[in-house]
Every structure is written in structure tokens, then in C-alpha cells.
Backbone as CSV, one residue per row, in Angstrom:
resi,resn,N_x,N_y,N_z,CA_x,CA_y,CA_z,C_x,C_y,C_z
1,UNK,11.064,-4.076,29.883,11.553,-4.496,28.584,12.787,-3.669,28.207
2,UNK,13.585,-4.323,27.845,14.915,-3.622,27.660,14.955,-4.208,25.780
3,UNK,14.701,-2.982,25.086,14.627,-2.835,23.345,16.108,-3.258,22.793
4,UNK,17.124,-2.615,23.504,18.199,-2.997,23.141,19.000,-4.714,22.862
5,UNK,17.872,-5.450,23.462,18.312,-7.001,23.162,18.021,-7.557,22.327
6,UNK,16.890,-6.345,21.573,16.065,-6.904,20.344,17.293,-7.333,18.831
7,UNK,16.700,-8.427,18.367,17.494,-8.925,17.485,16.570,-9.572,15.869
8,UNK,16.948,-9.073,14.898,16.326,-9.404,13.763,16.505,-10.635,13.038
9,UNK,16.056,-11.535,12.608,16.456,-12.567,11.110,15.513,-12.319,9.952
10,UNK,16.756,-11.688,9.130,16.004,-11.700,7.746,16.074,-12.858,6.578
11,UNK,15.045,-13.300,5.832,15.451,-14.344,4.771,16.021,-13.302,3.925
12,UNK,17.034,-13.702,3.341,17.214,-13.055,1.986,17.392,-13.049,0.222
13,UNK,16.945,-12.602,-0.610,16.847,-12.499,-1.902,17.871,-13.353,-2.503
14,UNK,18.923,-12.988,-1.997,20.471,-13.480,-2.388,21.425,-13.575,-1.371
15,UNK,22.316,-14.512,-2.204,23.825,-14.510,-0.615,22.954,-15.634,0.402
16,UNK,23.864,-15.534,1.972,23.019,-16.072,2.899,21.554,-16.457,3.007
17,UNK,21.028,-17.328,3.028,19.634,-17.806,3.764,19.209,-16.326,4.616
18,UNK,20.025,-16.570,5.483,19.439,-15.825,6.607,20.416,-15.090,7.203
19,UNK,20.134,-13.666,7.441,20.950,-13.063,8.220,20.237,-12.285,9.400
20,UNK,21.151,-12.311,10.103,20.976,-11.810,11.780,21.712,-10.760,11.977
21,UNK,20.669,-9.399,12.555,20.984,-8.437,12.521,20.881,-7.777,14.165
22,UNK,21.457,-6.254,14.786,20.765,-5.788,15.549,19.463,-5.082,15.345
23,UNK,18.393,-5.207,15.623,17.276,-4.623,15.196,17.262,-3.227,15.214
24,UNK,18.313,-2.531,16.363,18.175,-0.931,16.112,19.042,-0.706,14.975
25,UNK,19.971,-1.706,14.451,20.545,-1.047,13.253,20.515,-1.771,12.085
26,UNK,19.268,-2.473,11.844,19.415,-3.424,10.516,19.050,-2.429,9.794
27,UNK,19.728,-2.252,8.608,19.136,-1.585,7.291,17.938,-1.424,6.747
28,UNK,17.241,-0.364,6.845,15.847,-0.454,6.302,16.261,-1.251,4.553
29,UNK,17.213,-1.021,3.842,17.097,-1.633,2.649,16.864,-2.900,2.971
30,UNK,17.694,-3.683,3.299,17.402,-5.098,4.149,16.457,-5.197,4.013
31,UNK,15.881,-5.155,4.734,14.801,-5.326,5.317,13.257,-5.198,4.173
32,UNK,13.258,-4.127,3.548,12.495,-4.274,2.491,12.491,-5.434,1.540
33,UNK,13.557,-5.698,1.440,14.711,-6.834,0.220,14.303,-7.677,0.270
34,UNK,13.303,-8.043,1.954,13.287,-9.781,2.195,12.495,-10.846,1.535
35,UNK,12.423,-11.817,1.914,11.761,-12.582,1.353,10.761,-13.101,2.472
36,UNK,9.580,-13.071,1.993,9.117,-13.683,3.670,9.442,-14.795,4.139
37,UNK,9.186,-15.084,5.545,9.462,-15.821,6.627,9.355,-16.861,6.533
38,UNK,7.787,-16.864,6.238,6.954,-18.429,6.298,6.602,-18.481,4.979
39,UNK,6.302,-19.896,4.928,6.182,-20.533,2.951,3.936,-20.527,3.514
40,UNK,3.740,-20.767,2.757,2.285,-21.439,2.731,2.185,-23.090,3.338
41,UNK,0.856,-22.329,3.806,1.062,-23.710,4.775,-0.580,-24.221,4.353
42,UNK,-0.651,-25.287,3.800,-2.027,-25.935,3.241,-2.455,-27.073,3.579
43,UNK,-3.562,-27.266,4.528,-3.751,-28.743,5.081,-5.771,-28.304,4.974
44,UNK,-6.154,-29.694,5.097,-7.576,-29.802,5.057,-8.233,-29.419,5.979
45,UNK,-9.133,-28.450,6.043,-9.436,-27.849,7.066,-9.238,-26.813,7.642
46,UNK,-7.955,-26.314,7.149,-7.539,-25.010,7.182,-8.645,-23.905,7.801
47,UNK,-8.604,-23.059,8.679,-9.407,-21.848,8.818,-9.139,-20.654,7.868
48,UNK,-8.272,-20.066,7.344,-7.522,-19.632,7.119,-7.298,-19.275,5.273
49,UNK,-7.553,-18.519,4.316,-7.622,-18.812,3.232,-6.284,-17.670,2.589
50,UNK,-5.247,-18.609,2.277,-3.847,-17.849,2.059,-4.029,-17.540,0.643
51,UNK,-3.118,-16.489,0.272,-3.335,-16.136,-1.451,-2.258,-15.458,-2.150
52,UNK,-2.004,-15.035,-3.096,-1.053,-14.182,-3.465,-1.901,-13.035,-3.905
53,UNK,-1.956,-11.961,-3.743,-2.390,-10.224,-4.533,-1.381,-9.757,-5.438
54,UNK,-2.065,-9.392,-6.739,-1.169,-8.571,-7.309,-1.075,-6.528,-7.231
55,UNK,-0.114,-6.490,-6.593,0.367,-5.491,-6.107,0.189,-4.099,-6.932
56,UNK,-0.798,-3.155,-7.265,-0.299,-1.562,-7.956,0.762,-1.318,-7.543
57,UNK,1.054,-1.164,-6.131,2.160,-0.104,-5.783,3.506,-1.230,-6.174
58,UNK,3.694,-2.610,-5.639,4.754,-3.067,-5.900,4.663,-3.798,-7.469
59,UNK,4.146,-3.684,-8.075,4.278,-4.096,-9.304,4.448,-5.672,-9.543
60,UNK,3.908,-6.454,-8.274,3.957,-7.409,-8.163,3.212,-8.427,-7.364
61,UNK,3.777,-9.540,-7.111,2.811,-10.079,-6.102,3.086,-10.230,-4.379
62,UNK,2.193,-10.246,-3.602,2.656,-10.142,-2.289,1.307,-11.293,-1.549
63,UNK,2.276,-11.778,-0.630,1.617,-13.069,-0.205,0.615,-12.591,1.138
64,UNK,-0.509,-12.998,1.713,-1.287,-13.048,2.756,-1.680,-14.499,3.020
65,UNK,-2.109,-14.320,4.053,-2.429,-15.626,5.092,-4.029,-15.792,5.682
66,UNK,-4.798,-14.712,5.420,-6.099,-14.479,5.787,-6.952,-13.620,5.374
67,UNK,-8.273,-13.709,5.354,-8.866,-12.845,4.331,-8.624,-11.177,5.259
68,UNK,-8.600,-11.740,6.082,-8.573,-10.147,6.973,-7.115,-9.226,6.519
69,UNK,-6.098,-10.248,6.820,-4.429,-9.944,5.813,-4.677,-9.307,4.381
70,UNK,-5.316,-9.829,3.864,-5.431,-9.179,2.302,-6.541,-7.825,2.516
71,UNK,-7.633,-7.812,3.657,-7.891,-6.937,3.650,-7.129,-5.772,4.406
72,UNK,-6.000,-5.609,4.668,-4.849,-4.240,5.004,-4.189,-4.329,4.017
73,UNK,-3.654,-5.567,3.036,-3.027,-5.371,1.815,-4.062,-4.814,0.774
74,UNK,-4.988,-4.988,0.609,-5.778,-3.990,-0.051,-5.736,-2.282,0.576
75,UNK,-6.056,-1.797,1.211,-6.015,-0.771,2.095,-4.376,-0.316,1.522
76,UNK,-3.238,-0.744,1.824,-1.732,-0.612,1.561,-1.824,-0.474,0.234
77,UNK,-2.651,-1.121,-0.706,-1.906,-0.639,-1.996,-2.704,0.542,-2.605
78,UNK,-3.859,0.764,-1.506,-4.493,1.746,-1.907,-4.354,3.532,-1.652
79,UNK,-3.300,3.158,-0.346,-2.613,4.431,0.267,-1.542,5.065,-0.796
80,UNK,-1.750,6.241,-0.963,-0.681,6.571,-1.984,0.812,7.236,-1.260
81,UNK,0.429,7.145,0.273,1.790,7.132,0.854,2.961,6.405,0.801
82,UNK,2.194,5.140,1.002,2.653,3.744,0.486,3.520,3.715,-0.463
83,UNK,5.030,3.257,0.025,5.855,3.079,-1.551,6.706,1.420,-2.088
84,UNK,6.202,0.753,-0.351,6.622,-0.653,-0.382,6.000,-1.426,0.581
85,UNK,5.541,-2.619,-0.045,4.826,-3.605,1.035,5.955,-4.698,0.793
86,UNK,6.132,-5.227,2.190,6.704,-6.833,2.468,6.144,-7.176,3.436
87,UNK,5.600,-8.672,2.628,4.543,-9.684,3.526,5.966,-10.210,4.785
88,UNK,5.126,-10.670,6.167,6.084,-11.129,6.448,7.631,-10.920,6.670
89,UNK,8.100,-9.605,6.970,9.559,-8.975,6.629,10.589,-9.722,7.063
90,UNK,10.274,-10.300,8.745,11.828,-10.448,9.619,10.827,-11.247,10.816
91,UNK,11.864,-11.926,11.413,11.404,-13.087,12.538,12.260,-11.797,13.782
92,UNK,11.449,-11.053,14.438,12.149,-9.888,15.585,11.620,-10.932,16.888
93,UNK,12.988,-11.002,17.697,13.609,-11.458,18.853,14.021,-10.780,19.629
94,UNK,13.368,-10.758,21.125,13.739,-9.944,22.501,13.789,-10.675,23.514
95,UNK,14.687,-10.141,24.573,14.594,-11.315,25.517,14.250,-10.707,26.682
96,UNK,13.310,-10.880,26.926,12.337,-10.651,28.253,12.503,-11.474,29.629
97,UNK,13.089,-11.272,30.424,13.274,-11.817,32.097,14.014,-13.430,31.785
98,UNK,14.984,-12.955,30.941,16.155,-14.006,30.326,15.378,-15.119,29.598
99,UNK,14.108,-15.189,29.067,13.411,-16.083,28.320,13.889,-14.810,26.970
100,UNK,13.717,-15.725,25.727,13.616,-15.123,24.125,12.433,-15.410,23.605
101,UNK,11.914,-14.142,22.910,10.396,-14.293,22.735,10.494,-13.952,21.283
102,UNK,9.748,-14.554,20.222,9.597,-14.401,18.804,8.156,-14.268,18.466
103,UNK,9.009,-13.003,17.049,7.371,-12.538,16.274,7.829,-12.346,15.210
104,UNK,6.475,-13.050,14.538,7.069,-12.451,12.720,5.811,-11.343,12.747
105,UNK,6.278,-10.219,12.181,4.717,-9.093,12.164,4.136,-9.578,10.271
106,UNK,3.155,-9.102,10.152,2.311,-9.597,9.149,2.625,-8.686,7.607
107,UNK,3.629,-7.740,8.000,3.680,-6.276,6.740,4.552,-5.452,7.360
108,UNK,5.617,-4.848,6.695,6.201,-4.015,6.502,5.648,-3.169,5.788
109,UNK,5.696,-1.583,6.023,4.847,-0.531,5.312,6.212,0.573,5.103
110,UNK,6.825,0.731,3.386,7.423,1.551,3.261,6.688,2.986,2.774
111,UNK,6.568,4.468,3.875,5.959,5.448,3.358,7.163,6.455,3.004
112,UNK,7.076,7.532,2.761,7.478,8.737,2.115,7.935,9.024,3.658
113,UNK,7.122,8.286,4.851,7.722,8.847,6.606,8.670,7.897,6.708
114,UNK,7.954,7.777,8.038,8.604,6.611,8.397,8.183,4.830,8.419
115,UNK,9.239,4.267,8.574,8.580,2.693,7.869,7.120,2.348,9.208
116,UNK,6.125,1.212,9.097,5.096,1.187,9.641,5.268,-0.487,9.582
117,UNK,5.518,-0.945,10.293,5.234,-2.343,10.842,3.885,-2.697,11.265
118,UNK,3.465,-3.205,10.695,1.553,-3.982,10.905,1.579,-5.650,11.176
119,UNK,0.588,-5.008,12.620,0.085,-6.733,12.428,-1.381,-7.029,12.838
120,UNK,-1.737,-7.983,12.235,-3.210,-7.807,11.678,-4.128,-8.969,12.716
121,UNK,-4.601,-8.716,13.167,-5.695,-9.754,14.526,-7.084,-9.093,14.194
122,UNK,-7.891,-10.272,14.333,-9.443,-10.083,14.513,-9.180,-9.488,15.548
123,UNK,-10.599,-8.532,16.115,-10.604,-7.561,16.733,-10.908,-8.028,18.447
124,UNK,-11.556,-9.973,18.236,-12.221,-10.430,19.652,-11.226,-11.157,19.827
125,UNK,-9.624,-10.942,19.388,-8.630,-11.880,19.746,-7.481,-10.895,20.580
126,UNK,-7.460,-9.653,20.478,-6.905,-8.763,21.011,-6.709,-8.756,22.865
127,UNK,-7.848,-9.474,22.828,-7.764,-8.993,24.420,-7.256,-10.210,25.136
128,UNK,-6.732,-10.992,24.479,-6.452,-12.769,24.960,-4.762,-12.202,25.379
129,UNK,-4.272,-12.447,26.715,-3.460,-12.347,27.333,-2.000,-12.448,26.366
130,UNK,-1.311,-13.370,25.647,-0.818,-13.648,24.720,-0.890,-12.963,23.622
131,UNK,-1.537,-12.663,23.049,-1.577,-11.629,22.324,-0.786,-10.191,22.450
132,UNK,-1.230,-10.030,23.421,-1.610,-8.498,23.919,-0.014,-8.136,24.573
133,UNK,0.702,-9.406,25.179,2.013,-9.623,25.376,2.698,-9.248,24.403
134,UNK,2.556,-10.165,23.519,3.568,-10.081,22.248,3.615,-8.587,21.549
135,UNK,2.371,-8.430,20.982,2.367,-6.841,21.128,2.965,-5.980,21.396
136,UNK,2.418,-6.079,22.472,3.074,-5.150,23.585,4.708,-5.007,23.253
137,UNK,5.112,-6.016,23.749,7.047,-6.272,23.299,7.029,-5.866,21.849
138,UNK,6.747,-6.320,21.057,6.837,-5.938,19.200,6.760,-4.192,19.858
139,UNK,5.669,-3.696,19.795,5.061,-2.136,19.884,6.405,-1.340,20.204
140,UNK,7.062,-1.421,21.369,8.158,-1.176,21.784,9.427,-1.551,21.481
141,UNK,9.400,-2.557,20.888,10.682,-2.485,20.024,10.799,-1.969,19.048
142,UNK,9.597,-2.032,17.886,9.556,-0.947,16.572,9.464,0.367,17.336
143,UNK,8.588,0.950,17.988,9.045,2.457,18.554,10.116,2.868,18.528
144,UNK,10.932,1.674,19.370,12.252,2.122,19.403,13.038,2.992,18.797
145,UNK,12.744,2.469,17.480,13.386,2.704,16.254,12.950,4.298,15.880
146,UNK,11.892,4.810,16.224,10.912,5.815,15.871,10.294,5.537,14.786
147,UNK,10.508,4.211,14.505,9.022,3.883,13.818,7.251,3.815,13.995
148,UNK,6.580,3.477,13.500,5.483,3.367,13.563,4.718,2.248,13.683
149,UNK,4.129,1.619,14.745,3.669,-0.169,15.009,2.028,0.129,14.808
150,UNK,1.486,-0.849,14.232,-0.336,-0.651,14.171,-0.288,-1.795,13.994
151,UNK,-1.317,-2.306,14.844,-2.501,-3.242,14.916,-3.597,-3.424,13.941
152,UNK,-4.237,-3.855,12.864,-4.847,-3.787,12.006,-6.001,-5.096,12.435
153,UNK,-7.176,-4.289,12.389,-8.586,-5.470,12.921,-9.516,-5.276,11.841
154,UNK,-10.358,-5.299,12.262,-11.627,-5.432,11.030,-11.882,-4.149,10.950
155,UNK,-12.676,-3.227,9.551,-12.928,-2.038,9.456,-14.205,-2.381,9.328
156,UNK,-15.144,-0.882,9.229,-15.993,-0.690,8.301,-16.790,-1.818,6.963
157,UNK,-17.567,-2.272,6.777,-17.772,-2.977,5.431,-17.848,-2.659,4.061
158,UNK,-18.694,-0.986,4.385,-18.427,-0.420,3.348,-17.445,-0.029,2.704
159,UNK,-16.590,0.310,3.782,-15.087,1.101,3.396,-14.580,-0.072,2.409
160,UNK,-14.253,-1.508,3.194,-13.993,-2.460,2.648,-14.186,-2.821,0.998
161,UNK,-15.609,-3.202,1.202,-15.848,-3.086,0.066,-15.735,-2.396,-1.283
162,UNK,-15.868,-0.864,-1.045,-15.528,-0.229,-1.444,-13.899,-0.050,-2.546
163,UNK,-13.618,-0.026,-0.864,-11.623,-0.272,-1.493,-11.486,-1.430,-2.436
164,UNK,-11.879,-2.766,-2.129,-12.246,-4.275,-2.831,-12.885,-3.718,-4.119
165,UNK,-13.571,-2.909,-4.066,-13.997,-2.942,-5.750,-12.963,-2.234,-6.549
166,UNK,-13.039,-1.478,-6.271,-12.038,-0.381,-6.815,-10.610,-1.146,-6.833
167,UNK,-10.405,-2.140,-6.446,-8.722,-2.393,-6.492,-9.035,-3.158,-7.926
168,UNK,-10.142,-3.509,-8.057,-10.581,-4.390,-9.762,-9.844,-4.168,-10.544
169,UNK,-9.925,-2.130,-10.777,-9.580,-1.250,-11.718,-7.987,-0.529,-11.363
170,UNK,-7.014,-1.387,-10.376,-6.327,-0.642,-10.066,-5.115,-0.761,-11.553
171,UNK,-5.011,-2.154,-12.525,-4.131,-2.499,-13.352,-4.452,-1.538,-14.472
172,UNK,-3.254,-0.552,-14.643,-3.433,0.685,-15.193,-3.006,0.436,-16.631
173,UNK,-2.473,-0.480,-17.154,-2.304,-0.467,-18.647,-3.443,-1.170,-18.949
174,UNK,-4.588,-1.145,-18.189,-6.326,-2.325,-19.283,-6.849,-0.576,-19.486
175,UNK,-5.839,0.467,-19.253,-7.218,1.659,-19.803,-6.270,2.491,-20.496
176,UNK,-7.284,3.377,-21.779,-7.005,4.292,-22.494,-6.391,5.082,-22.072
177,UNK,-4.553,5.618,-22.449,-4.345,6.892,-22.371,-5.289,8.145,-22.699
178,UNK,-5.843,7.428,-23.700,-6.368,8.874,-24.379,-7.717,9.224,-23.540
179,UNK,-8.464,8.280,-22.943,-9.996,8.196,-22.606,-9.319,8.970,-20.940
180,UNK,-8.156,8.287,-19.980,-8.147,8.723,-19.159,-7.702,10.598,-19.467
181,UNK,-6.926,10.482,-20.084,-6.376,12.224,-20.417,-7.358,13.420,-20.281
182,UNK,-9.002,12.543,-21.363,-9.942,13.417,-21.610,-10.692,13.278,-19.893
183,UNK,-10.867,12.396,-19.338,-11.311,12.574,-18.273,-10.929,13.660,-17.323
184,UNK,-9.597,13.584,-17.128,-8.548,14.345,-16.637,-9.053,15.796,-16.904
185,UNK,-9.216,16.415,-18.072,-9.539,17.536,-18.619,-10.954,18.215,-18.483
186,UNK,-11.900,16.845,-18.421,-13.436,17.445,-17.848,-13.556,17.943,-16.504
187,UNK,-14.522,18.435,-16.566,-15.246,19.561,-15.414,-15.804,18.453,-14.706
188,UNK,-15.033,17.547,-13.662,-16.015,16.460,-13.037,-16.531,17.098,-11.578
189,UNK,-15.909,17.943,-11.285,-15.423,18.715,-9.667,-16.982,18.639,-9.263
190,UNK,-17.505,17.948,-8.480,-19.315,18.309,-7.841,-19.716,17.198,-8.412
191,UNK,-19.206,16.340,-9.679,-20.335,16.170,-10.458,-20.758,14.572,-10.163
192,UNK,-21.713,13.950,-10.090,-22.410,12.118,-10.219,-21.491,11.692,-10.690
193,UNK,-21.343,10.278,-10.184,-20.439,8.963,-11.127,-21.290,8.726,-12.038
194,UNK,-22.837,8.675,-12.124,-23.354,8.703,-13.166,-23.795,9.732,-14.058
195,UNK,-23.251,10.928,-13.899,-23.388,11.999,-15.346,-21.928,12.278,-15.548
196,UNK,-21.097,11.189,-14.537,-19.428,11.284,-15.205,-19.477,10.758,-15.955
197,UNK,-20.128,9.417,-16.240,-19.790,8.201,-16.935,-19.949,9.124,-18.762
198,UNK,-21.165,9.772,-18.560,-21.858,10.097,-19.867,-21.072,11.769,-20.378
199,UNK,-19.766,11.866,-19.637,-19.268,12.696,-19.935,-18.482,12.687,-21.330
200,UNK,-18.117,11.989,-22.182,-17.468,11.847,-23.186,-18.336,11.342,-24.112
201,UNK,-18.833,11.848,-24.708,-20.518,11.270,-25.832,-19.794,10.272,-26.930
202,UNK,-18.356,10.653,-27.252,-17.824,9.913,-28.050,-17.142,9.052,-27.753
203,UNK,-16.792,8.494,-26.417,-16.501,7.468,-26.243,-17.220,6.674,-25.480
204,UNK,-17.966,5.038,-25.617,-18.674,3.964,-25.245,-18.508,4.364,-23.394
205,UNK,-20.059,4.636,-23.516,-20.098,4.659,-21.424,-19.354,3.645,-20.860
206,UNK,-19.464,2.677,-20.789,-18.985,1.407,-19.901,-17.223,1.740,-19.829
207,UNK,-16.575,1.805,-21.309,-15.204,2.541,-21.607,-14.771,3.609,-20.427
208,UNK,-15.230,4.792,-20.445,-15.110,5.575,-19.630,-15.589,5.407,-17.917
209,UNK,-16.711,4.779,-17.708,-17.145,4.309,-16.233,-16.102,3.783,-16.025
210,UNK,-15.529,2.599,-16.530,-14.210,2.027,-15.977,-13.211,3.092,-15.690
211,UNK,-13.136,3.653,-16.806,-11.611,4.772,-16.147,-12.105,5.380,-15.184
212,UNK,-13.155,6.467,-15.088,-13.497,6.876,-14.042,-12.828,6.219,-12.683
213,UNK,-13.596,4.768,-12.767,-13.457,3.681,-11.472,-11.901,3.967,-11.175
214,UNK,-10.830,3.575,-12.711,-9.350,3.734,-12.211,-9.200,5.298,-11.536
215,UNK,-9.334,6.245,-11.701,-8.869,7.441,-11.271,-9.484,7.441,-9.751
216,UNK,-10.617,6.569,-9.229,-10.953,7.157,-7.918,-9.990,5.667,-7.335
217,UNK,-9.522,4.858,-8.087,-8.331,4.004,-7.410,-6.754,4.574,-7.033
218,UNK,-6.509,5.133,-8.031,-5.607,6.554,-8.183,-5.513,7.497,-7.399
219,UNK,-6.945,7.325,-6.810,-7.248,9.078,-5.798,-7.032,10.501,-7.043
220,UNK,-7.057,10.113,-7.897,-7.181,11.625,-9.022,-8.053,12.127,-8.683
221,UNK,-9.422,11.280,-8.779,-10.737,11.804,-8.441,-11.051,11.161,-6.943
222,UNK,-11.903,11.784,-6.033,-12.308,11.027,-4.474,-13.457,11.516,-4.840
223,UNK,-13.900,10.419,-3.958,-15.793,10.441,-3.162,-15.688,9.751,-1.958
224,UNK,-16.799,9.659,-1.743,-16.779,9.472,-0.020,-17.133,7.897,0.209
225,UNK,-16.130,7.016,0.379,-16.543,5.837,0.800,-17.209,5.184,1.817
226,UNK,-17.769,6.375,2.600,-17.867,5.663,3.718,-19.239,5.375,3.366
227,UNK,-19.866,5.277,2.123,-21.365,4.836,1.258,-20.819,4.144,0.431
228,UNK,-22.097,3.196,0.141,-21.970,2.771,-0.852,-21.891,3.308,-3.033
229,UNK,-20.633,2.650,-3.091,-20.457,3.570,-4.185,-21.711,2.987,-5.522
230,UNK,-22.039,4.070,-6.295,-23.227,4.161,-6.944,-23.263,5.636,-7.996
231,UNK,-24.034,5.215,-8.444,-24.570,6.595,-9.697,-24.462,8.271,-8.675
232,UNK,-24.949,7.973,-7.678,-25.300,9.350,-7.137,-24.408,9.823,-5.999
233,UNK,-23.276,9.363,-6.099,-21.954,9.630,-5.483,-21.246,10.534,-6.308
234,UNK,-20.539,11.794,-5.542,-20.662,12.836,-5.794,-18.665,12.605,-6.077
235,UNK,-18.179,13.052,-7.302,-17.138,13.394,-7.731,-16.331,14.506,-6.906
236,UNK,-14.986,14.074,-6.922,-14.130,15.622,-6.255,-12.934,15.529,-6.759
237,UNK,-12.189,16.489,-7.105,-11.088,16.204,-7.691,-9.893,16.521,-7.078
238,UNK,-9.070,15.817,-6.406,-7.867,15.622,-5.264,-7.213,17.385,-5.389
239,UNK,-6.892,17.151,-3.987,-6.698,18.398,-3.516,-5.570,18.902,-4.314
């Protein structure tokens, strides 16, 4: 594989439809900027259940194509490395033994590092020849770059879930400045989600359980997801 033939098309916001770039030097701004690739595609029968998410980190909405897709866009808006998701970024083109081979990857991941290109497959589809091709070529062309390429399959259920509940509480203006502040200020460090909840006598439990919920969406406060979250899950307060 020779990386250097690799070639980008981005949709874009404004100006041109589409522009065509070299992939070792398209602009990460670009590239964030885009618009995705593919529109929604809706027919009877569909396998497939497409959606829009509304975004914490982007303050907006971002499109998926599968429940498994929304489950790494959940995960992404839950990383606080995370400073930009784009569904769908760029249609990347290489030409392999003088044939041209195309991939749209599923997410662009802007961190505080370096950018993270994801693409998302059930985990019993990985090993299907085709696949594993395309891959392969994608993997090495984002390297290239010294970026970062991941494969994203099914996790954990709990984790899942977990993250899925908690993204409920991620829309940060449905809670009290004042209720989160006082939270902020209590002694939660060791302590139950359920003798957190009953930490503020003067303000309505359910009131405060919710914030709670926002701050371990936040990561202010952590517990251990890899259980199911509950009363007797143990509070910690970020490093």
C-alpha cells in the first residue's frame, strides 16, 4: 500500500459541494467543518435504525446509522477528551494495484491529541475478508497521518447501559446552579448514590438525585460502571 495516493472528498458547509483534497494535507479544520457524506436512507425493512443525537459536547445534533453507531456516539460525548464529533467526515480514496478503493469511516474524533477516526462493525463481521481489507487500507492511511484509527464493536452491557442512562442527564441547563454548586461543596468522596441523594435535607431528593446523575455525566463525580448503577454505588470525586 502506498498512503501517499490517498485522496480525500469533503462535503462542505459552504462554497463548493465538494472538495478534493490530498489526504496527508487536508486541513484538520476542513475536515471537522464537514457535512456528512451520506443523507438517510429509509426504505421498508430496513435492518438498520438511523437517528439524529443531541450532542453535550457539540451542542448539537449528530447523525448515526445504527444502534451500535449511536452506541460510540454515546461513549464520544461522554469522553471528556472529546472536543468534536463528525458523523461521516470525508469519502478517503487509495489506489491499491492501480484499482481505487473507497471508504467513508463512521466518526471523526476531535481530542485535546490527536484526531481519532472510528469505524464501527459488529464484532462477527470483522473477520469477513472485505472488511478486514478495507480496514486494513483506511488503518494505514489515517496512521499515516499520525493519527489514531479504531474499530469500534460491541462493549460490555453494563458499561452501555450505564453510559445510556446517564447521557438522560447530560442537558445541563434542566439543573439548578444553585443545587449543583451545593453538591459540589458536600463531602460525597466514599459516599452511596443513595445517602448522596439525601445529602441536601433542604432541597426535594429526586431534585438533587438528578444532579447527582448530571455530575457523574460530567465525570465531577465517578463510580464504577462496570455494575450496575444503584443506591449502593460508591461516590468518588475526579481526580
Amino acid at each position: 500500500m502506498d498512503s501517499a495516493t490517498a485522496t480525500v472528498s469533503i462535503r462542505r458547509q459552504r462554497g463548493p459541494l465538494v472538495e478534493d483534497q490530498d489526504w496527508g494535507t487536508a486541513p484538520v479544520d476542513l475536515l471537522q467543518s464537514a457535512r456528512p457524506w451520506r443523507t438517510f436512507r429509509w426504505y421498508k425493512g430496513q435492518k438498520h435504525y438511523s437517528g439524529t443525537y443531541w450532542s453535550a459536547t457539540m451542542r448539537d445534533h449528530v447523525i448515526y446509522e445504527s444502534r451500535l453507531e449511536l452506541s460510540r456516539l454515546l461513549f464520544a460525548d461522554f469522553d471528556l477528551s472529546v472536543r468534536g464529533i463528525v458523523a461521516q467526515p470525508f469519502l478517503l480514496k487509495m489506489v491499491l494495484e492501480g484499482k481505487v478503493h473507497r471508504h467513508i469511516p463512521d466518526y471523526l474524533l476531535l481530542t485535546g491529541q490527536v484526531p481519532v477516526v472510528v469505524d464501527v462493525k459488529p464484532l462477527h463481521r470483522l473477520s469477513k475478508p472485505e472488511v478486514a481489507f478495507t480496514f486494513g487500507w483506511t488503518r494505514e492511511a489515517v496512521e499515516s497521518r499520525g493519527w489514531k484509527y479504531e474499530v469500534w464493536s460491541e462493549v460490555p452491557a453494563v458499561e452501555l447501559e450505564n453510559v445510556r442512562f446517564l447521557a438522560g442527564y447530560r442537558r445541563d441547563w434542566l439543573f439548578s446552579p444553585e443545587v449543583l454548586d451545593e453538591l459540589r461543596g458536600a463531602e460525597l468522596d466514599g459516599v452511596t448514590l443513595g445517602q448522596a441523594s439525601c445529602c441536601l435535607p433542604d432541597r426535594p431528593e429526586p431534585q438533587v438525585r438528578s444532579a447527582i446523575h448530571h455530575l457523574l455525566w460530567t465525570q465531577e463525580l465517578v463510580t464504577d460502571l462496570g455494575r450496575p448503577l444503584g443506591p449502593s454505588c460508591v461516590l468518588r470525586r475526579a481526580a
